[in-house]
N, C-alpha and C positions, 0 to 999 in steps of 0.2 A: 737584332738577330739573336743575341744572348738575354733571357732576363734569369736573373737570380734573385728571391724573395725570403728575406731572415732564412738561408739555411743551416741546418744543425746536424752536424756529425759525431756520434761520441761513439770511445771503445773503451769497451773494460779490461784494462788492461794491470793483473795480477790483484783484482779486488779495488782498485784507485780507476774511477771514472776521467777518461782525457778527454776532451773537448776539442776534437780534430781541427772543426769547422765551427764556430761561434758566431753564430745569427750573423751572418755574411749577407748583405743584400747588395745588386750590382748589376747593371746594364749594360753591355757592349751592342754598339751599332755593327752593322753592315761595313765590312770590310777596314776596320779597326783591328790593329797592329797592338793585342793589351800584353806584357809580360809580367811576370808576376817571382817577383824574391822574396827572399826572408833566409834565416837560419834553418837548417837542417833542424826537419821536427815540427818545424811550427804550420804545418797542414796544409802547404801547397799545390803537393801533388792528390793530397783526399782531394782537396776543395774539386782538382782537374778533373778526378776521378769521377766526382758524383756526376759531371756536367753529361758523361753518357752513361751513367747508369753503372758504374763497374765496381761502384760505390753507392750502396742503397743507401739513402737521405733520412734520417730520424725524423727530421721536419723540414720544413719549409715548400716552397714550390720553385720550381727550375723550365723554363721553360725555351726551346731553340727554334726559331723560324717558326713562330705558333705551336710546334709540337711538344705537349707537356710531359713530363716526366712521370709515370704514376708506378704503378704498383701490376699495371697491364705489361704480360709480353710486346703484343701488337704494338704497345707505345715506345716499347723499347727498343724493337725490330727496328720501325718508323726512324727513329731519331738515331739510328746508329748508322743508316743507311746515308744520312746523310753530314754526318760528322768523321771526319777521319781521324785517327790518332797515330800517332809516332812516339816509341816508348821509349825508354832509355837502354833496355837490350832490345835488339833489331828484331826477334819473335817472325824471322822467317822460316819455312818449314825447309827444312835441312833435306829431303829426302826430295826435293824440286828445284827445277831450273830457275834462274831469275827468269823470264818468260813466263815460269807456268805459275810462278809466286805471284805473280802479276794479273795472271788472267784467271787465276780459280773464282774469285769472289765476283769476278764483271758477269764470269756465266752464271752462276749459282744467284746471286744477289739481283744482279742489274740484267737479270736474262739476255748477255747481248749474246751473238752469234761468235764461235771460236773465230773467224775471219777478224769481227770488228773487235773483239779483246785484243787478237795480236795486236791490230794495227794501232789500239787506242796503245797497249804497252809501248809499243818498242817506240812511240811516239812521245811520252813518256821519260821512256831511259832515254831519249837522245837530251830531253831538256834539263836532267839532272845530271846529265855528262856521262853517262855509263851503257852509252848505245853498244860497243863491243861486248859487251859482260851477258848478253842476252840468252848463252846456253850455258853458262859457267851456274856452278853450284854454289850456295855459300859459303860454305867453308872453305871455298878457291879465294872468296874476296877479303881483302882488310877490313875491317871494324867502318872506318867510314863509306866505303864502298855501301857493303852492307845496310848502312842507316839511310845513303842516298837511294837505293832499292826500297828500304820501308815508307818511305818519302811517295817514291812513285807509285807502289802498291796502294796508297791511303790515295791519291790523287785519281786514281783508277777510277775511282768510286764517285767523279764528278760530285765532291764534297761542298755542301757551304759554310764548313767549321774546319779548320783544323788545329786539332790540339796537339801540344808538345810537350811530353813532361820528360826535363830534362836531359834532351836525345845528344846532347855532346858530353854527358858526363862521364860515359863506360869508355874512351874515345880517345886514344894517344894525341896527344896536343899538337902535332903537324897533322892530325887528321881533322880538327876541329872546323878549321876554316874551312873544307870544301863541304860541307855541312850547313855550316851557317851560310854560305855564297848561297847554295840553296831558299834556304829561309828567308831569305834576301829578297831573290827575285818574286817568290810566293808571296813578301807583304807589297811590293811594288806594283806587281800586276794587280793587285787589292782583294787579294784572300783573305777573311778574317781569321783573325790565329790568335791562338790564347797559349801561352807558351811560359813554363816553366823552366827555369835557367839559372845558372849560376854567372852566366856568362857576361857579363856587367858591360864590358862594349859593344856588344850586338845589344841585350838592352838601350842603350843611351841611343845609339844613333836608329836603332830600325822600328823602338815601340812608339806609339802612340800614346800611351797612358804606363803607368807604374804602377802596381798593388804589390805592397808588403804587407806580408802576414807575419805574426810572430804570436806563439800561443793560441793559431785557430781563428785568430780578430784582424780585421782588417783594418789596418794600422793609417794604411797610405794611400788614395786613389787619386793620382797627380801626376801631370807630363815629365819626362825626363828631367827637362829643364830644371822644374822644381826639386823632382826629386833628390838630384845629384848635385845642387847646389844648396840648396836650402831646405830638407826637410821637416817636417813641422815635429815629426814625433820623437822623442829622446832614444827611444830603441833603434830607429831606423836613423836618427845619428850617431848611434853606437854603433850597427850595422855596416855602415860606411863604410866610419873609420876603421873597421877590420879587414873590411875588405877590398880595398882600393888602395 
């Protein structure tokens, strides 16, 4: 579903070249559950960014369900139509209903008819638990609220990717779990998700694979099992041990 080939991401930042993303190469199948840690800095969310384009690639090739990444709109358009994202602030528009947050992009994007937006929405909100919220504004909802709304907005879009960079981190901690319950059910039904996380027990029990980045390089590419009991690389045993 995912291919990723020696990508390369650098920023100049104050005259000292950073190496966001360091010749990263990487595969994910079809409905693979991949999460991805590291230290704050070390280019997990670039890495996430480049995968639809919100992050132009200095090198490499990136390619999702056949559709390659280039330097074309049209390939951009392509590939975003069919990748969802979920950010770490919820980027609902504030001046619209959950309803209408839901159905602008089904008509615009996915030409569907207002009848089948509603019904695909409020279809939607009932599976992310927020069926009543469906005329409320967002700034009526909590922080989690609001993220399980950016959830179903991006599902709208009848996605074969969904990306996660970090969407429990802006997130008062009894809001965290109705968030991940979500993310849950989304790897079980077997949506492919590539997902950025601090969150070290939704890691272990719901990924499929582990990638730690540290410095841009991909450190780690191994099942939880491994990763959390025996990691092979000394930073991501240093990693750990701070964080667990």
């Amino acid at each position: 579903m995912i291919n990723v080939k020696e990508l390369n991401k650098v920023f100049d930042s104050k005259g000292s070249i950073v190496r966001a993303v360091d010749n990263v190469s990487i595969d994910i199948a079809k409905g693979e559950v991949v999460v991805i840690v590291g230290p704050s800095g070390s280019g997990k969310s670039t890495f996430l960014r480049c995968l639809n384009a919100l992050e132009e690639m200095d090198s490499g090739a990136i390619a999702i369900d056949g559709v390659k990444i280039g330097h074309s709109k049209t390939n951009i358009n392509a590939l975003r139509r069919e990748v969802g994202m979920v950010f770490q602030h919820f980027n609902l528009f504030p001046h619209m209903t959950v309803l209408e947050n839901l159905c602008v992009a089904q008509r615009v994007v996915r030409k569907r008819s207002s009848n089948d937006a509603i019904v695909k929405a409020k279809e939607l909100l009932t599976k992310v638990g927020i069926a009543e919220k469906v005329n409320e504004y967002p700034s009526r909802l909590s922080g989690g609220q609001q993220q399980r709304v950016a959830i179903a907005r991006a599902l709208c879009m009848d996605p074969k990717v969904m990306l996660f960079d970090e969407p429990t981190s802006a997130l008062d901690p009894e809001m965290v779990g109705e968030v991940l319950d979500v993310m849950r059910k989304l790897a079980q039904e077997g949506m492919t998700m590539v997902c950025v996380t601090h969150e070290m027990k939704f890691a272990k029990e719901v990924a499929d694979r582990i990638l730690f980045f540290d410095h841009g390089k991909l450190l780690e590419d191994t099942t939880p099992e491994k990763f959390f009991s025996a990691p092979k690389d000394p930073r991501a045993r240093e990693f750990l041990q701070q964080v667990l």
